[in-house]
KOLVO-175208 format. One record per residue (C-alpha): residue number from 1; z, x, y. Coordinates in Angstrom, 2 decimals. Each point is the difference from the previous one (the first is absolute). Last residue first. Layout:
BEGIN
<site k="NUM" up="Z" east="X" north="Y"/>
...
//
This chain:
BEGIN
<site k="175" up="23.90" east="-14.08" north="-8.03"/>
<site k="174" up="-0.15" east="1.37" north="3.22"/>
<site k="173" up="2.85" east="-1.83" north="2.45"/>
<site k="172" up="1.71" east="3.03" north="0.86"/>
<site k="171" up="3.51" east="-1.66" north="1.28"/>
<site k="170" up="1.96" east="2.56" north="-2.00"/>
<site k="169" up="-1.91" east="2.45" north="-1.52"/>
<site k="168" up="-2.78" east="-0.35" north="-2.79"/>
<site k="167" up="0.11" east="2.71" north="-2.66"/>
<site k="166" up="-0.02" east="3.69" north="0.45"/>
<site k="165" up="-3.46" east="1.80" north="0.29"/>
<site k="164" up="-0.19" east="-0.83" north="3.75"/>
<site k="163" up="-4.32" east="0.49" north="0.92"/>
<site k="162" up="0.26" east="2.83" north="2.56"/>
<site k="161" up="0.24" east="-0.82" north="4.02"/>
<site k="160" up="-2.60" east="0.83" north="2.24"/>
<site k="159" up="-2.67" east="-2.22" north="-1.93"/>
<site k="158" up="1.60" east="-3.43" north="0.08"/>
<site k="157" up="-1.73" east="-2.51" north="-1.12"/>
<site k="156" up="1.92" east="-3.39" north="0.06"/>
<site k="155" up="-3.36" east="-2.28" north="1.34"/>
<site k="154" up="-3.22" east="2.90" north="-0.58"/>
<site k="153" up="-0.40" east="1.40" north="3.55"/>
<site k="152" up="1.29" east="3.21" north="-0.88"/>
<site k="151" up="1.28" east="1.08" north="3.30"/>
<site k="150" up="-0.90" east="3.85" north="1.55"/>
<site k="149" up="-1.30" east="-2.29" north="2.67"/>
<site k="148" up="-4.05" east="1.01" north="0.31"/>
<site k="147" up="-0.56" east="1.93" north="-2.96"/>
<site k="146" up="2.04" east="-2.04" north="-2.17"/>
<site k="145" up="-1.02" east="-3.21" north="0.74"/>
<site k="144" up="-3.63" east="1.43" north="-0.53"/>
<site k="143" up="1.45" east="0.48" north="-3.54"/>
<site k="142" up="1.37" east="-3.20" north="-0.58"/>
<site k="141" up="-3.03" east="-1.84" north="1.11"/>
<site k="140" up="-3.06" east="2.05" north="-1.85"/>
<site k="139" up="-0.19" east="-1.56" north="-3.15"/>
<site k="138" up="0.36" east="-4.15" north="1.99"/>
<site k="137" up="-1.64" east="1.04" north="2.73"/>
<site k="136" up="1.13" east="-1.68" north="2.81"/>
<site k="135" up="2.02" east="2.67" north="0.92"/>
<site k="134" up="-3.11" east="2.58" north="0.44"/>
<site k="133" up="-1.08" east="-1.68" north="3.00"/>
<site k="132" up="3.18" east="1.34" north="1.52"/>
<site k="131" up="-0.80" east="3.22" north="-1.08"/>
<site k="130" up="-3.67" east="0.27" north="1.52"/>
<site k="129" up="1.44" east="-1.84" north="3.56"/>
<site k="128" up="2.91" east="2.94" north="0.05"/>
<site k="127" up="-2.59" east="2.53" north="-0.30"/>
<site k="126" up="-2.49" east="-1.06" north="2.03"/>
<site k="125" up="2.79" east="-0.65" north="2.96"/>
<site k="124" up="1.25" east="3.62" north="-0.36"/>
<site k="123" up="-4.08" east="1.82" north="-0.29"/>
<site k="122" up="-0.40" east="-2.49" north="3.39"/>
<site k="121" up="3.51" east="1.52" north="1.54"/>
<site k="120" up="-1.39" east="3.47" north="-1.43"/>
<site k="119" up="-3.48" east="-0.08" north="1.98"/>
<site k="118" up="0.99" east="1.07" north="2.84"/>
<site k="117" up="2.42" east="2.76" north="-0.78"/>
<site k="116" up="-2.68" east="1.49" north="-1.85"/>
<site k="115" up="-2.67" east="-0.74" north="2.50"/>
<site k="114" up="2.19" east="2.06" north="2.27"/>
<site k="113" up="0.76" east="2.69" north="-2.68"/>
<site k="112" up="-3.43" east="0.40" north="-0.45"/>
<site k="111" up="-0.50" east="0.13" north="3.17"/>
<site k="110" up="1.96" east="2.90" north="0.56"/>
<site k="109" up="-1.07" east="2.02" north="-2.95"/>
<site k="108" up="0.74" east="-0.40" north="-3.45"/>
<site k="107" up="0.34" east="3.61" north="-2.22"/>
<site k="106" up="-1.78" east="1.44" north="-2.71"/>
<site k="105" up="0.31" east="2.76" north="-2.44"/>
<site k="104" up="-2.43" east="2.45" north="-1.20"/>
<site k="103" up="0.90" east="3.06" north="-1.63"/>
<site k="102" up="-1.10" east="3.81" north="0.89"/>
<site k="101" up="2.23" east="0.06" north="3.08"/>
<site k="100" up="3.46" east="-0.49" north="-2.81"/>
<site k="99" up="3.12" east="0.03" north="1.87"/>
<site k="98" up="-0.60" east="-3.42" north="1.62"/>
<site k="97" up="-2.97" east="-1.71" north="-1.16"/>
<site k="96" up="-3.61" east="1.29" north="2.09"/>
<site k="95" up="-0.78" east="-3.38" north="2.09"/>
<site k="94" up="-2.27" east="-2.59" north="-0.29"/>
<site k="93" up="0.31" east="-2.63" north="2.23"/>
<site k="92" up="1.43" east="-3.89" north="-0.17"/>
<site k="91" up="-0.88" east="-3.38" north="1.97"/>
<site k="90" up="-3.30" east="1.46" north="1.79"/>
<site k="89" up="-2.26" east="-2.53" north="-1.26"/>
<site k="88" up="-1.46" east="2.91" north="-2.24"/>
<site k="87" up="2.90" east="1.35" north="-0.99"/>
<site k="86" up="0.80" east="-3.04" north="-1.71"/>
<site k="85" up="-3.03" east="-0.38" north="-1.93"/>
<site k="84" up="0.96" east="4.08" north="-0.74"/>
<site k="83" up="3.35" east="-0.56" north="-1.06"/>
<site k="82" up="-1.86" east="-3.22" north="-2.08"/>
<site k="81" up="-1.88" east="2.71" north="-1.78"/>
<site k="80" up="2.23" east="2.66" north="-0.60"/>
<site k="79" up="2.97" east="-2.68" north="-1.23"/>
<site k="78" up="-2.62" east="-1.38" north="-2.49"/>
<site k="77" up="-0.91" east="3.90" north="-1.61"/>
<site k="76" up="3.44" east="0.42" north="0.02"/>
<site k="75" up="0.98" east="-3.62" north="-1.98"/>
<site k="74" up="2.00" east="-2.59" north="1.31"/>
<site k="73" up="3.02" east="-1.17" north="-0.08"/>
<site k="72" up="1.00" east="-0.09" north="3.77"/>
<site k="71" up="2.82" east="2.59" north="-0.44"/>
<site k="70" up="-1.73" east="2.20" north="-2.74"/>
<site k="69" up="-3.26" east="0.23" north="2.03"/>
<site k="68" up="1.81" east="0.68" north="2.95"/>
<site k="67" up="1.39" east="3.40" north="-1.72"/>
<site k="66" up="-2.62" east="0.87" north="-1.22"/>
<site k="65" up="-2.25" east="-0.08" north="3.41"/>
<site k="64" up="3.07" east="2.03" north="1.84"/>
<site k="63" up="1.96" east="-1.64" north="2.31"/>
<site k="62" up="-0.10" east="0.82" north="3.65"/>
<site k="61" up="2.71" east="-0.62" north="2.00"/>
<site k="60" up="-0.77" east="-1.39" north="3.47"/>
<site k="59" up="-1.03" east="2.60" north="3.11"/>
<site k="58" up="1.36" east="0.71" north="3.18"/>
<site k="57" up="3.56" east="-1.32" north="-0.90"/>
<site k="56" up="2.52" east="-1.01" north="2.48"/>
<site k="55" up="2.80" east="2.18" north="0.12"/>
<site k="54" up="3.51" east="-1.02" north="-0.67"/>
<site k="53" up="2.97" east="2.89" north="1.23"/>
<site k="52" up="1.82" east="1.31" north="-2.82"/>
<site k="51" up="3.41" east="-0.44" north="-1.10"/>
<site k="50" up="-0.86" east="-1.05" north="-3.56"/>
<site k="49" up="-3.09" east="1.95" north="-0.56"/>
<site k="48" up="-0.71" east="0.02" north="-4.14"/>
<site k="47" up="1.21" east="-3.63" north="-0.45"/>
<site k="46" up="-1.90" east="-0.80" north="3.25"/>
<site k="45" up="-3.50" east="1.74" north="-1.20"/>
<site k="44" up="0.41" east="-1.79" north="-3.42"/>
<site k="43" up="0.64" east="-3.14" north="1.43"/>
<site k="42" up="-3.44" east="0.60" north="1.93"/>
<site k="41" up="-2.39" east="1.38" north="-2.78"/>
<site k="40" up="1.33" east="-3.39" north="-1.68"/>
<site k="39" up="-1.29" east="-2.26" north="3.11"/>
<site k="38" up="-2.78" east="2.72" north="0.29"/>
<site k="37" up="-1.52" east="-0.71" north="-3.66"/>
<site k="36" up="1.11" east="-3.79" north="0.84"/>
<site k="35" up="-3.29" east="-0.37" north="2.54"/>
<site k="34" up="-2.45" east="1.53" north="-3.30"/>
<site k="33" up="1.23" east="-2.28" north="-2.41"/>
<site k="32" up="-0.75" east="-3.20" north="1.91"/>
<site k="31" up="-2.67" east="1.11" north="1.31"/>
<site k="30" up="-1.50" east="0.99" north="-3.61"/>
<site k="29" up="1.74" east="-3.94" north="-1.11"/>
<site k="28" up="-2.17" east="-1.49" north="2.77"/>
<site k="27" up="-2.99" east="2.13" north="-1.57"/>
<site k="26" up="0.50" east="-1.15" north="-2.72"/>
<site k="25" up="0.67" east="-3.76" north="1.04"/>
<site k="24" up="-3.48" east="-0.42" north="1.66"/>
<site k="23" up="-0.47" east="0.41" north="3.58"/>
<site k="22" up="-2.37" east="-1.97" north="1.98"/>
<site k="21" up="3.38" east="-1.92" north="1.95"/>
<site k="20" up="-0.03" east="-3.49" north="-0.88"/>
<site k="19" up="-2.64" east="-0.20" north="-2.76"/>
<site k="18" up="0.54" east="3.26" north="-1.25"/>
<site k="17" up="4.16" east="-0.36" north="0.05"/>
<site k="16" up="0.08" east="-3.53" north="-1.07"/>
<site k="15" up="-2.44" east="0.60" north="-3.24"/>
<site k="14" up="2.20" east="2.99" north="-1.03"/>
<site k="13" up="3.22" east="-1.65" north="0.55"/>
<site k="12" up="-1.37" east="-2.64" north="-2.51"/>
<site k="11" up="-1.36" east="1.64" north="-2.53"/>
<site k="10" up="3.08" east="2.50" north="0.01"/>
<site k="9" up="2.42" east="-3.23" north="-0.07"/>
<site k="8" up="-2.12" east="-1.29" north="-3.16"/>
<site k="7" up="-0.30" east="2.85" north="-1.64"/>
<site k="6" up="3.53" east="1.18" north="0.27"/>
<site k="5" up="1.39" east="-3.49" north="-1.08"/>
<site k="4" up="-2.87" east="0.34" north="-3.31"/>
<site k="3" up="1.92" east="3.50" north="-0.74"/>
<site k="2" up="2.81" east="-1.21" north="0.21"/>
<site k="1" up="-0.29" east="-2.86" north="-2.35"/>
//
């Protein structure tokens, strides 16, 4: 069943995303990727440099092409493509990867951070819209439940808390 709820939600956020904005989902999901490479580049910076003074950064992280590919799920030969789809709208650049000039990494520019961040509240709504569909699907119900609440929607389901082994308690009305 998860693997039909993932198809499903990916189908739709893809179809929202090109028709809306002209970018599919994988390349959404490079952006994605690509803008948290400095969010975690950052933390590190500030666990490193406690006391020090913050300084705005010239350029963003650059990840390299291996590395993207594993965090988007996609292939190398994919991730070298759709960097380069990218590249050409001027969302992400090539760059030699950190400590290594001979490899290639990438890196999202400006406006690809700006469509990023405007595209996100429409990636949000897709998402929520794709699971909530999902509820009225009798195979897919309790799991979309799941994803969205952390609730089993199945009546007396509750998935936090293991099944009790010992018998019924006091006022447990199960049979």
């Amino acid at each position: 069943m998860a693997v039909r709820l993932l198809g499903r939600v990916e189908r739709e956020l893809d179809e929202t995303l090109s028709r809306g904005h002209g970018l599919p989902l994988s390349e959404y999901r490079a952006l994605c990727a690509l803008g948290r490479a400095d969010t975690e580049a950052d933390a590190e910076s500030e666990a490193e440099d406690r006391g020090g003074v913050g300084v705005e950064k010239a350029e963003a992280t650059a990840l390299r092409m291996g590395e993207l590919a594993d965090r988007i799920g996609l292939k190398d030969s994919s991730v070298t493509r759709l960097v380069a789809r990218l590249e050409g709208r001027g969302l992400a650049e090539r760059a030699a990867a950190p400590g290594d000039g001979r490899a290639v990494a990438a890196r999202i520019t400006l406006l690809g951070r700006q469509w990023y961040a405007e595209i996100t509240p429409t990636y949000r709504a897709a998402l929520g819209r794709a699971l909530e569909s999902s509820l009225s699907n009798v195979y897919l119900a309790d799991l979309a439940a799941w994803v969205r609440t952390g609730e089993s929607a199945v009546a007396g389901a509750h998935p936090a808390q293991p099944p009790s082994t010992a018998g019924p308690t006091e006022g447990d009305d199960r049979p």
